[in-house]
TIMI-885661 format. One record per residue (C-alpha): x, y, z. Coordinates in pm, 1 decimal. Layout:
N
<node px="X" py="Y" pz="Z"/>
...
This chain:
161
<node px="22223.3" py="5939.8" pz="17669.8"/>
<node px="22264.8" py="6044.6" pz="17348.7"/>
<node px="22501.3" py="6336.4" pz="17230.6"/>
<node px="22227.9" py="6531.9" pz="17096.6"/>
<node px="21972.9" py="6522.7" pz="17422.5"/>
<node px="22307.2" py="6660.1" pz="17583.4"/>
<node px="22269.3" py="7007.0" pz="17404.2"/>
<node px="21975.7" py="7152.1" pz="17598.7"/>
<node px="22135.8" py="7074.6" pz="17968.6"/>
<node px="22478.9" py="7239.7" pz="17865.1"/>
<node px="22295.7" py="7558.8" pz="17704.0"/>
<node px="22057.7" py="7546.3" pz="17987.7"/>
<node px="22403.0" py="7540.6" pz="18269.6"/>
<node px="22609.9" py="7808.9" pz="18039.3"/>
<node px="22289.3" py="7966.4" pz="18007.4"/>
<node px="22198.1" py="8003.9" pz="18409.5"/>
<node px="22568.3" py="8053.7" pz="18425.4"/>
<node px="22584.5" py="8427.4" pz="18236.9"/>
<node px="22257.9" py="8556.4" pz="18349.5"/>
<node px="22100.4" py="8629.0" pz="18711.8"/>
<node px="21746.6" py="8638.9" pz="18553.8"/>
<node px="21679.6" py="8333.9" pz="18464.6"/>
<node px="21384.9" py="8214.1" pz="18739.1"/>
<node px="21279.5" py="7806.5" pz="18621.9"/>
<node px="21404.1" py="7694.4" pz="18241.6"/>
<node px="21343.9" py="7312.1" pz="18191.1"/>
<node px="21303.5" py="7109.9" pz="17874.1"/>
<node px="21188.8" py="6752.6" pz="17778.8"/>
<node px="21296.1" py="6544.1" pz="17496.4"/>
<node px="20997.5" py="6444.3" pz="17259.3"/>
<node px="20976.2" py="6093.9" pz="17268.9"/>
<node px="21142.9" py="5898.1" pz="16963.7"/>
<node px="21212.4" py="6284.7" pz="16788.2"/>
<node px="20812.6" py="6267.2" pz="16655.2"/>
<node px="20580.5" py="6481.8" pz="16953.4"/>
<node px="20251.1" py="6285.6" pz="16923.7"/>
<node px="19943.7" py="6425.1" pz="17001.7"/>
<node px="19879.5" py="6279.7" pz="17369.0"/>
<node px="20235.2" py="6314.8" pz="17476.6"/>
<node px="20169.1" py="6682.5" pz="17711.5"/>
<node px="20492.8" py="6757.0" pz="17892.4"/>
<node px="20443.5" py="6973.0" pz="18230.5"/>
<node px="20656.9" py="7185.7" pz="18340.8"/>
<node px="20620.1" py="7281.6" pz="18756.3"/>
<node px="20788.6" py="7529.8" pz="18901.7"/>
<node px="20757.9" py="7746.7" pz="19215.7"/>
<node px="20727.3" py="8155.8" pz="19212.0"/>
<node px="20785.5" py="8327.8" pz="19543.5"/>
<node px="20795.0" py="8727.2" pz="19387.9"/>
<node px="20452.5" py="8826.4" pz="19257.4"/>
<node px="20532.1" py="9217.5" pz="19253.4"/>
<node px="20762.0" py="9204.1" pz="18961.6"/>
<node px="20677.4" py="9152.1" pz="18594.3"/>
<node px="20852.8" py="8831.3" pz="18431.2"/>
<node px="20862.3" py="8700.0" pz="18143.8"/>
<node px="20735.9" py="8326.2" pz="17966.2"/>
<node px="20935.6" py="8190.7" pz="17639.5"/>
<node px="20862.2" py="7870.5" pz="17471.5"/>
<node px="21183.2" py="7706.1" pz="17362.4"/>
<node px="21146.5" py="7447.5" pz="17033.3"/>
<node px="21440.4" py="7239.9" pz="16937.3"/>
<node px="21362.2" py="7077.2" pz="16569.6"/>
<node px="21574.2" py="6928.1" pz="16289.1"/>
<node px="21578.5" py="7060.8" pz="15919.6"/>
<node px="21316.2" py="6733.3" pz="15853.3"/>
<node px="21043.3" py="6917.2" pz="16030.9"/>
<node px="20762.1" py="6977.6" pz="15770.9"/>
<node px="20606.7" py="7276.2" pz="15860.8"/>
<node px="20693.4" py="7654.0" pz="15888.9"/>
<node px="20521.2" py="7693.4" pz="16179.7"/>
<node px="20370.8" py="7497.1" pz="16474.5"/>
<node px="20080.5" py="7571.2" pz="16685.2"/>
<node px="20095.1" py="7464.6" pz="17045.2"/>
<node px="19785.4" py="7437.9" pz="17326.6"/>
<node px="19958.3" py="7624.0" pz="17614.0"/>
<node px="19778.6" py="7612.4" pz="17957.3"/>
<node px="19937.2" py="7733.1" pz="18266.7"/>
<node px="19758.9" py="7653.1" pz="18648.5"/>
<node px="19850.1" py="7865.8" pz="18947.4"/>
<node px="19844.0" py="7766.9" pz="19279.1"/>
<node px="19469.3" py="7844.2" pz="19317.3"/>
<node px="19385.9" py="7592.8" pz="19074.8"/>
<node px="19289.5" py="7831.6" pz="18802.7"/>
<node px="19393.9" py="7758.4" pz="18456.3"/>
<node px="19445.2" py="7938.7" pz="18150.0"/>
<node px="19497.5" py="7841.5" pz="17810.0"/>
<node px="19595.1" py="7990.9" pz="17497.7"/>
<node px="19680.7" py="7891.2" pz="17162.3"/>
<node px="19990.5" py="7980.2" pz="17036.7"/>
<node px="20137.3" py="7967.9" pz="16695.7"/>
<node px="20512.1" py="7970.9" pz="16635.5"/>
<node px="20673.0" py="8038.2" pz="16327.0"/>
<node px="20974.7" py="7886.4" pz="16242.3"/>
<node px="21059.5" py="7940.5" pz="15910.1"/>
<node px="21037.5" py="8236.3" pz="15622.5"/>
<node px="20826.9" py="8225.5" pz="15363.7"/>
<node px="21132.1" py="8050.9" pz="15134.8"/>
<node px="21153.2" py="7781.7" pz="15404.9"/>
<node px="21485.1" py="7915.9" pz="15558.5"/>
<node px="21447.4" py="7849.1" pz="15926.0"/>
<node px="21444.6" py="8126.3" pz="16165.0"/>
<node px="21610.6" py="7934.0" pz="16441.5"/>
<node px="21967.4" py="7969.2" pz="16542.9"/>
<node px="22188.9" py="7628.7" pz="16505.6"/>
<node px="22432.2" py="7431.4" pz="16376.7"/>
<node px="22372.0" py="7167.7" pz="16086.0"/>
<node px="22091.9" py="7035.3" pz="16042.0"/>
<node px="21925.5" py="7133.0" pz="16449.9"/>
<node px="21773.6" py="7462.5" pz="16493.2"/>
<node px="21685.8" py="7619.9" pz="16833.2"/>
<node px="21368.2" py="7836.5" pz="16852.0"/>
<node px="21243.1" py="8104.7" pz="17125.3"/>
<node px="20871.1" py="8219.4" pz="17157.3"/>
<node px="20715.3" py="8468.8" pz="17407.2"/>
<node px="20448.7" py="8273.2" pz="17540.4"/>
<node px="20142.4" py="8534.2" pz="17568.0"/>
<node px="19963.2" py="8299.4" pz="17776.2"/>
<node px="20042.2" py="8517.6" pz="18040.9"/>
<node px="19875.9" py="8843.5" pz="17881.3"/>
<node px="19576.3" py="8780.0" pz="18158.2"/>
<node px="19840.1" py="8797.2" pz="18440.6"/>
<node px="19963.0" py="9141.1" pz="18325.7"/>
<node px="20315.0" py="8944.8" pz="18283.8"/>
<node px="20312.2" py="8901.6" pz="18653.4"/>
<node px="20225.0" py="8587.0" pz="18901.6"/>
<node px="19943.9" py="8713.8" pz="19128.1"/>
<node px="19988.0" py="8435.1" pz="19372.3"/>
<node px="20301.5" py="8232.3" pz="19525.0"/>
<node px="20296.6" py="7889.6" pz="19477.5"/>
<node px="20343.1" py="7625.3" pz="19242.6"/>
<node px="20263.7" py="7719.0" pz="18872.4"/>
<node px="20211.0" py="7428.0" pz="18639.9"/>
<node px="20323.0" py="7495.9" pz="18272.2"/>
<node px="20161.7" py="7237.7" pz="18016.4"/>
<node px="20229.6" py="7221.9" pz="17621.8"/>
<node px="20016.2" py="7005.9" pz="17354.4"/>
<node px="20079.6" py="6998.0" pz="17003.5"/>
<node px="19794.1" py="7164.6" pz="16829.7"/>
<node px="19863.9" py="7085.6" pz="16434.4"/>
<node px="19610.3" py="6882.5" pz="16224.1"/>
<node px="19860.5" py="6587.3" pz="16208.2"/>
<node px="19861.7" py="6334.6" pz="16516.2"/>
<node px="20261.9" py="6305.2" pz="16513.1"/>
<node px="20491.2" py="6577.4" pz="16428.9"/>
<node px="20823.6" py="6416.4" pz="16325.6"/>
<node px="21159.7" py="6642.0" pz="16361.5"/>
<node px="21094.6" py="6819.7" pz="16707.0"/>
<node px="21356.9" py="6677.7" pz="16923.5"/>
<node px="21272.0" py="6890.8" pz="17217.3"/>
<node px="21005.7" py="7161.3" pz="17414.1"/>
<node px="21059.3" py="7346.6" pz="17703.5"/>
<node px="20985.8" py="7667.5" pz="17895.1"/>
<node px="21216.7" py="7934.9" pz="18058.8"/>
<node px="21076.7" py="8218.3" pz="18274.9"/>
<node px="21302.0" py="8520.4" pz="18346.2"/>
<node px="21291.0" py="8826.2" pz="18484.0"/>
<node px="21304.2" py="9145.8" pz="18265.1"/>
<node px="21648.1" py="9229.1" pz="18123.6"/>
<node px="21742.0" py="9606.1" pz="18261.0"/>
<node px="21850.9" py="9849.8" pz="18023.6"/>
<node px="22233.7" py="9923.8" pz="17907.7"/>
């Protein structure tokens, strides 16, 4: 395994290490570092409390060779009722200068996105079960070169100080 697919499991351990609200975080490495247009990773996950709110976030890992400032992603989530909803979501990684928003080091850059596909749930799962989280590239190119790596974390509301 390479050093660099290494990254997202130790930030996703240290990560699930410090905090008590993390409920399902998983990521996938793009195949070859270039996410082609039929590559859809799913994410599947199981929710058992559908009283409190929670929260969806899109994590991007890219390299300073992406091309664009922003990326727009198909994301579709199916509950356990077989209902699916899907939204389109754009994420913007960089400034209008082209200095990336994303925290890293070197030349990789880590990005996290609310995912508002979740606005028609009233940021709550109405039904236990097994959720099924999909992502598709949704840019006018069919291969995006520079995104290593997609993923999606859901957590429950930080509390206040």
């Amino acid at each position: 395994m390479r050093p660099v697919a290494l990254l997202p499991v130790v930030i996703a351990l240290v990560g699930a290490g410090c905090s008590g609200n993390v409920v399902f975080q998983a990521d996938q490495e793009v195949p070859n570092g270039s996410w082609d247009r039929s590559w859809k990773p799913e994410f599947a996950f199981d929710i058992t409390d559908t009283v409190s709110p929670q929260d969806v976030y899109l994590d991007l890992r890219h390299t300073g060779d992406y091309a664009y400032s922003n990326i727009y992603l198909f994301a579709s989530l199916q509950g356990p009722d077989g209902r699916a909803y899907t939204d389109t979501v754009e994420c913007t990684l960089a400034d209008p200068t082209g200095r990336w928003f994303g925290k890293g080091t070197g030349f990789i850059f880590s990005d996290r996105f609310q995912a508002h596909v979740l606005y028609k749930l009233h940021n709550r799962f109405p039904r236990s079960g097994r959720y099924t989280f999909t992502l598709e590239q949704a840019m006018r190119t069919e291969r995006l070169d520079g995104i290593i790596d997609v993923g999606i974390s859901v957590e429950r509301p930080k509390q206040g100080p």
